[in-house]
Structure formats: structure tokens, C-alpha cells
Backbone as CSV, one residue per row, in Angstrom:
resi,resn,N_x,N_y,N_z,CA_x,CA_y,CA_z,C_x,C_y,C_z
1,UNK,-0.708,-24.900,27.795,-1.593,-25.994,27.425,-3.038,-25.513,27.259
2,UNK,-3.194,-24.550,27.909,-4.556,-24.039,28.002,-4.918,-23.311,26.116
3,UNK,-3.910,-22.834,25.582,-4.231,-22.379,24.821,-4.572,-23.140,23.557
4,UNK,-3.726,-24.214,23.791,-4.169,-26.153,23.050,-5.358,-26.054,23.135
5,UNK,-5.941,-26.578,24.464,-7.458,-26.896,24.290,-8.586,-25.725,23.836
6,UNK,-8.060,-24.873,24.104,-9.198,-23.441,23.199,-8.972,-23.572,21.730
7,UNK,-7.758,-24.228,21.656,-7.507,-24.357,19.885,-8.545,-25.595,19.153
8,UNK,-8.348,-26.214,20.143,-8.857,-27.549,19.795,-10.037,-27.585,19.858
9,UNK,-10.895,-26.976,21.254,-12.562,-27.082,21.235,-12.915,-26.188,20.082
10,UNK,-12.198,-25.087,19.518,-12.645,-24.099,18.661,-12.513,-24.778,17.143
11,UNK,-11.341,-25.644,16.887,-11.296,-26.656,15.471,-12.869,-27.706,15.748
12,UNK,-12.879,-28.509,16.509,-14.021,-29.270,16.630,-15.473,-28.456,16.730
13,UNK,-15.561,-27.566,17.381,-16.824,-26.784,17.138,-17.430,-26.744,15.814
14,UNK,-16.255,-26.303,15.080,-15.986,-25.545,13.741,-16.268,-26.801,12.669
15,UNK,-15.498,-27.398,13.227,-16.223,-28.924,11.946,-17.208,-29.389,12.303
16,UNK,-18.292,-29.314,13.625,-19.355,-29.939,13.778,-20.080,-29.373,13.263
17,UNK,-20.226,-27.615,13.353,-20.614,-26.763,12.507,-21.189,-26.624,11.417
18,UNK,-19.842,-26.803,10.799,-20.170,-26.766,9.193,-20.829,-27.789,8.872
19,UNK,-20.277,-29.078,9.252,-21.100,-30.398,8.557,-22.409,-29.994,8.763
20,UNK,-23.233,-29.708,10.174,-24.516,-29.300,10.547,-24.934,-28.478,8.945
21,UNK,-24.544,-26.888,9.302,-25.170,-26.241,8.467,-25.121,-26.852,6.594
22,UNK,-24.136,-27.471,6.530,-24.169,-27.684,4.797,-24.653,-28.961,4.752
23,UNK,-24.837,-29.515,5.711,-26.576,-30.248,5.853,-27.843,-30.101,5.500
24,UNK,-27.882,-28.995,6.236,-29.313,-28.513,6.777,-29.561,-27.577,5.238
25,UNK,-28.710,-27.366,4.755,-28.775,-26.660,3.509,-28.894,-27.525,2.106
26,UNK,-28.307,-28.288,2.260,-28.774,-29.652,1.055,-27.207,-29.689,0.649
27,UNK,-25.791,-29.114,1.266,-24.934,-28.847,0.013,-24.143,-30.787,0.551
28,UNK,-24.355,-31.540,1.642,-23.777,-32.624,2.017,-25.290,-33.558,2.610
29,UNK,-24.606,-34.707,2.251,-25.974,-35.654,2.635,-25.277,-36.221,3.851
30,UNK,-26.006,-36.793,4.697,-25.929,-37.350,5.940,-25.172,-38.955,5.509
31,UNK,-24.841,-39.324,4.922,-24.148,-40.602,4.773,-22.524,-39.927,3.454
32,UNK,-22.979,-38.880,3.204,-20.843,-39.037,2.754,-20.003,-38.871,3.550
33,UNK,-19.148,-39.371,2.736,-17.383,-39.282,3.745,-17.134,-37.888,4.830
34,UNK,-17.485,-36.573,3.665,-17.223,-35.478,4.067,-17.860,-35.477,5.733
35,UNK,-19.499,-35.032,5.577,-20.085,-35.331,6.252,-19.563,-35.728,8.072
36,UNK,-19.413,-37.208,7.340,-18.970,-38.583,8.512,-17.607,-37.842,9.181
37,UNK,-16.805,-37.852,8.524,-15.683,-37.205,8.691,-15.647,-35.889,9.902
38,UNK,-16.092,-35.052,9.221,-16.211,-33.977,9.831,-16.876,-33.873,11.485
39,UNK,-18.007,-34.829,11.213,-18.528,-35.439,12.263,-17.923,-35.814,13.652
40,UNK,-16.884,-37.088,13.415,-16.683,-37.733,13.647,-14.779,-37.284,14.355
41,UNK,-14.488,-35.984,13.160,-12.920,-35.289,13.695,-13.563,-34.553,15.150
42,UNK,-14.759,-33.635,14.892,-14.751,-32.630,15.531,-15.681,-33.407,16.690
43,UNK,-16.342,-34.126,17.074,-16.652,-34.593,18.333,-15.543,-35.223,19.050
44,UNK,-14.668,-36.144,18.283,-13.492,-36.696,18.827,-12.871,-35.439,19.958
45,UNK,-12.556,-34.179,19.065,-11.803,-33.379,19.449,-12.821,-32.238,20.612
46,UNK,-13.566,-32.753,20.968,-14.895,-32.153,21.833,-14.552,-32.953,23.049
47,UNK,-14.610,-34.106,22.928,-14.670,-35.425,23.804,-13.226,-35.101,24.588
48,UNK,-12.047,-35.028,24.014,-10.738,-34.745,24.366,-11.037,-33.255,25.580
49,UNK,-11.440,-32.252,24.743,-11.230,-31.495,25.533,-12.051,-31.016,26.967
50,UNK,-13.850,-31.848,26.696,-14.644,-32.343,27.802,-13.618,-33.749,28.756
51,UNK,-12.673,-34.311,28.481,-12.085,-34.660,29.454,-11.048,-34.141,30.101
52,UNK,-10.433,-33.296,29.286,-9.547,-32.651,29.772,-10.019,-31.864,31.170
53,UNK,-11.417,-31.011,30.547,-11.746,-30.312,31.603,-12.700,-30.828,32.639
54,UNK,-12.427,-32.025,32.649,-13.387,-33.090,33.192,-14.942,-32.460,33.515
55,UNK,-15.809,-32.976,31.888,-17.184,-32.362,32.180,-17.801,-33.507,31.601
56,UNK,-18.166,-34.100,32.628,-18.703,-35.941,32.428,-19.967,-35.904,31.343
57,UNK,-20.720,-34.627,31.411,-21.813,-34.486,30.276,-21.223,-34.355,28.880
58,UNK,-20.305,-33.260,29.212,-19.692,-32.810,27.584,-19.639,-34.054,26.928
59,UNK,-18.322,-35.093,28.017,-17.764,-35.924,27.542,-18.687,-36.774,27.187
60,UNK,-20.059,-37.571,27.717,-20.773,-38.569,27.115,-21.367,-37.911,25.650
61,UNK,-22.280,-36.633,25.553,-22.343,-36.157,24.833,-21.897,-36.608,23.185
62,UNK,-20.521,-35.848,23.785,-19.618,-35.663,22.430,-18.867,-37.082,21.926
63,UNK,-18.876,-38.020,22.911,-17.715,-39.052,23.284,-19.113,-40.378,22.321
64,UNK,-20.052,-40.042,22.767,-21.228,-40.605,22.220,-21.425,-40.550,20.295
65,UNK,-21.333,-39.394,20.330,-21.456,-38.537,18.780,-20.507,-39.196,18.088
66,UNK,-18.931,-39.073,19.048,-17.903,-39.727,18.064,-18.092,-41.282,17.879
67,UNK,-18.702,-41.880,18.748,-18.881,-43.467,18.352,-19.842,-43.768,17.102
68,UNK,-20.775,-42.832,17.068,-21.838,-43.208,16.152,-21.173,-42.961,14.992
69,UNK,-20.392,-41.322,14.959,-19.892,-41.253,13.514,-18.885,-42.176,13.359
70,UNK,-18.320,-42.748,14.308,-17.261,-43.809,13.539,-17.576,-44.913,13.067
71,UNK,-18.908,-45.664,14.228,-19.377,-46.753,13.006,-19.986,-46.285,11.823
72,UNK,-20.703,-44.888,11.700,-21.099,-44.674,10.676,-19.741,-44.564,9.106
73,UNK,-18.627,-44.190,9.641,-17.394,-43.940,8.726,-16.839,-45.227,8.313
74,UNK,-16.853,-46.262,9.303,-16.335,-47.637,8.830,-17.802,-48.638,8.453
75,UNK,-19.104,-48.216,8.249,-19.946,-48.888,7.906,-19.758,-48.864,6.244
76,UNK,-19.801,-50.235,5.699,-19.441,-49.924,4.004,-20.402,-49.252,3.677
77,UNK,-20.790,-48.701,2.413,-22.020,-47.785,2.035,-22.632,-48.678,1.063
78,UNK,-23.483,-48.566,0.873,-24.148,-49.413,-0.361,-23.985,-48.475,-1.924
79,UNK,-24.028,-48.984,-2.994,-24.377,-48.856,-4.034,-25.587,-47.975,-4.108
80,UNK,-25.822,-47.116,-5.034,-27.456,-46.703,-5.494,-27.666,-47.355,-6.391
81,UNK,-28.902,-48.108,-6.135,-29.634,-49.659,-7.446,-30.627,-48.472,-8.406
């Protein structure tokens, strides 16, 4: 099981990651799917494994991150006028 959760904190790292850097680079904007998504997989999967290893910071942290990106993923988007 142990080798699960190294799989798993290392997938979620990895998508918080990237969304960050192809951010910070201009190649994704802070409101697309991709973005949200990515966001929103890889804190989920942060949160899981901060409980697993019961680390009450990780878990608000990350457990926090995933709430925002999810209302941000089910918030409709507007149109550009």
C-alpha cells in the first residue's frame, strides 16, 4: 500500500505542478478547464494521501485547494462580451 500512496502523492504533485508552471508561463489561464482540472485532480490526490498519513496541515492545505478548485470547476464561466 505504501507504494500506492508514493504513486499517488507523486501523480498529484505532478499535476499541481504543471498547471502552476504553464501558468506562470502564459501557456494556461487561471479560469480553463485544463487548468481547474489539474488543480483540482492533484490536490484531491494530496488531501488523500495527507490523510492517509495523517498530516492535519497537509490535509487542510491541500483539502482546502481542492474545494476552491472544485467550486471553481462547477462555477459556469461566462462568455467573453
Amino acid at each position: 500500500m505504501n507504494n500506492v500512496i508514493q504513486v499517488l502523492s507523486l501523480l498529484g504533485a505532478v499535476l499541481v505542478l504543471v498547471a502552476f508552471v504553464l501558468l506562470q508561463r502564459g501557456r494556461w489561464l487561471s479560469n480553463t478547464p485544463a487548468y481547474l482540472w489539474a488543480n483540482l485532480l492533484g490536490s484531491t490526490a494530496l488531501t488523500v494521501v495527507g490523510a492517509w498519513d495523517r498530516r492535519a496541515g497537509f490535509v487542510l492545505l491541500e483539502g482546502v485547494w481542492a474545494i476552491v478548485s472544485l467550486i471553481s470547476v462547477l462555477r459556469p464561466r461566462r462568455s467573453a462580451a
